[in-house]
C-alpha positions as CSV (number, residue, x, y, z in Angstrom):
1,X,3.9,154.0,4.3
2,X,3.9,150.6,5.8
3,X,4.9,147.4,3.8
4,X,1.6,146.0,4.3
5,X,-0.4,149.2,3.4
6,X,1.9,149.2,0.4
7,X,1.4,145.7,-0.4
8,X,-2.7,146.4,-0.2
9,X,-2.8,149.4,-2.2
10,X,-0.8,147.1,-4.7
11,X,-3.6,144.7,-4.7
12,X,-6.1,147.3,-5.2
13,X,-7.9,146.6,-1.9
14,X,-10.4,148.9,-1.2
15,X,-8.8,151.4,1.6
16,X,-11.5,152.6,4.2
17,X,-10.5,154.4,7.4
18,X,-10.9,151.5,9.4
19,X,-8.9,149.1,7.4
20,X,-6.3,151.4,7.1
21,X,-6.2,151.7,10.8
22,X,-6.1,148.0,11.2
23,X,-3.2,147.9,8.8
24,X,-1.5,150.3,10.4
25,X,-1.9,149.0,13.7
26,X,0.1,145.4,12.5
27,X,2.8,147.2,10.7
28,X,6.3,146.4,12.2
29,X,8.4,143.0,12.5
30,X,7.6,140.9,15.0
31,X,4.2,142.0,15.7
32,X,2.0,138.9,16.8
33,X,-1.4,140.8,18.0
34,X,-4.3,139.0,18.9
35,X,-7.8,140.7,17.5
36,X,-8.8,141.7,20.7
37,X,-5.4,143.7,20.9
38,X,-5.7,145.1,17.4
39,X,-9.0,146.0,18.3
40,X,-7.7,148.1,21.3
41,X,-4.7,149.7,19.7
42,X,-7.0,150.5,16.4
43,X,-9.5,152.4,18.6
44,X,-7.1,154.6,20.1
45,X,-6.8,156.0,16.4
46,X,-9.9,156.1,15.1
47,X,-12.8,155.7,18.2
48,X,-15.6,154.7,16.0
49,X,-13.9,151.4,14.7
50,X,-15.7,148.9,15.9
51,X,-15.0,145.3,17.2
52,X,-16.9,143.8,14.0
53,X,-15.0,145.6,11.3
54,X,-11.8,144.6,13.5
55,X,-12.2,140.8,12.9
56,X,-13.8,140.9,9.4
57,X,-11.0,143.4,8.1
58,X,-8.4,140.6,9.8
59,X,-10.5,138.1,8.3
60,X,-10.4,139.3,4.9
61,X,-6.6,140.1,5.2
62,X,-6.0,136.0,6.2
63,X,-8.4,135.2,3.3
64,X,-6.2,137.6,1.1
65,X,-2.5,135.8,2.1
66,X,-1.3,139.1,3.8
67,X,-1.4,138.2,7.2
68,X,-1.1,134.9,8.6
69,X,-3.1,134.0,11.5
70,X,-0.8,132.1,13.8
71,X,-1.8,129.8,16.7
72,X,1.1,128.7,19.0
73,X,-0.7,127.0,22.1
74,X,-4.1,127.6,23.6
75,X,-4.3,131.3,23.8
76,X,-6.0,133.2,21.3
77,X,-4.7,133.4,17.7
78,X,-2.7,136.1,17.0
79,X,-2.2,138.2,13.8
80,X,1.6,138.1,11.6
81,X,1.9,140.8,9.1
82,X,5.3,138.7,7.9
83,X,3.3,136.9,5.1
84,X,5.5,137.1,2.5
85,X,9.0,135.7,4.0
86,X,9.0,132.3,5.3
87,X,9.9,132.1,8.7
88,X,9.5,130.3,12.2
89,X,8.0,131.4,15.5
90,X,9.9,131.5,18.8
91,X,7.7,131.4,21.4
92,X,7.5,132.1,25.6
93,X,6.1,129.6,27.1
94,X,6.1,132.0,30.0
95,X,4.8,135.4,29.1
96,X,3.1,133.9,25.2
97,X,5.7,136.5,23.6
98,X,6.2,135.9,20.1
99,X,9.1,136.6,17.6
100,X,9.8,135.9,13.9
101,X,13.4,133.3,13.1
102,X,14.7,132.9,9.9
103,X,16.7,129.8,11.2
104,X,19.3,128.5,8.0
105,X,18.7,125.2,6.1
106,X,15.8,123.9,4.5
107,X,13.4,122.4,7.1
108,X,11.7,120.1,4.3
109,X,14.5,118.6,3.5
110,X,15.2,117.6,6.9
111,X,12.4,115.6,6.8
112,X,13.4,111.7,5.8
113,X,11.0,110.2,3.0
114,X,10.9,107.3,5.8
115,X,8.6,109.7,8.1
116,X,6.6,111.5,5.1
117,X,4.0,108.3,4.9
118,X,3.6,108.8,1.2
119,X,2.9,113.0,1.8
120,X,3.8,115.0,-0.7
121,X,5.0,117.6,1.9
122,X,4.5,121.9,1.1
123,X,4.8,123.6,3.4
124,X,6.2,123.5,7.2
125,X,5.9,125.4,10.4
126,X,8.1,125.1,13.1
127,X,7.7,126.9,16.5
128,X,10.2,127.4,18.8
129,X,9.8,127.0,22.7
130,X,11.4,128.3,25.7
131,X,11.5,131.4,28.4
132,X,12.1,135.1,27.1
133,X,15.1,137.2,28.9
134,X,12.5,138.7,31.2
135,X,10.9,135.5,32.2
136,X,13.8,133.4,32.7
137,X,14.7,136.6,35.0
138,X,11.4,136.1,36.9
């Protein structure tokens, strides 16, 4: 079973068909699937799911803190199953590729109180930018 199925079932969520298959369709690391593209992988499991139940079900799994919806640049927002460790996205700038870092250090930290402006800082996300292996082939 996947970690986020696991982590659902925890929870108590109710587990239909279709938001299984959603959930089944963002299991892995580094998955970064925009709705459209969980949408298309879910209805090659189960044909009936339908494009509504696809966004609410990733709605209601944003809402619950078990996926985070990530935007990186103008494309559309894509889906992260990695909820639960902290972590930074490295991002193509050529093909919109995305994977999960786990650079060292404490990236609040390197903020000096000089450039806080009185914010009482929480949280930070940091994205990464450059050309993938394939694209920097191109």
């Amino acid at each position: 079973m996947s970690d986020l199925l696991e982590r659902l079932r925890g929870r108590g969520w109710r587990m239909t068909a279709q938001r299984r298959v959603v959930a089944e369709v963002l299991d892995g690391d580094h998955v970064h699937l925009t709705a459209d593209e969980v949408h298309a992988r879910a209805v090659a499991k189960l044909p009936e799911i339908s494009r509504a139940t696809v966004y609410n079900t990733l709605g209601e799994l944003v809402t619950l803190g078990e996926v985070l919806e990530v935007s990186t640049d103008r494309r559309a927002k894509r889906y992260d199953p990695n909820a639960h460790r902290p972590h930074h996205h490295l991002v193509c700038a050529g093909c919109g590729a995305i994977r999960d870092v786990h650079p060292g250090g404490n990236p609040l930290a390197d903020l000096p109180d000089s450039e806080r402006f009185g914010f009482t800082v929480s949280d930070v996300e940091v994205t990464y930018r450059g050309l993938c292996p394939n694209c920097a082939a191109a």
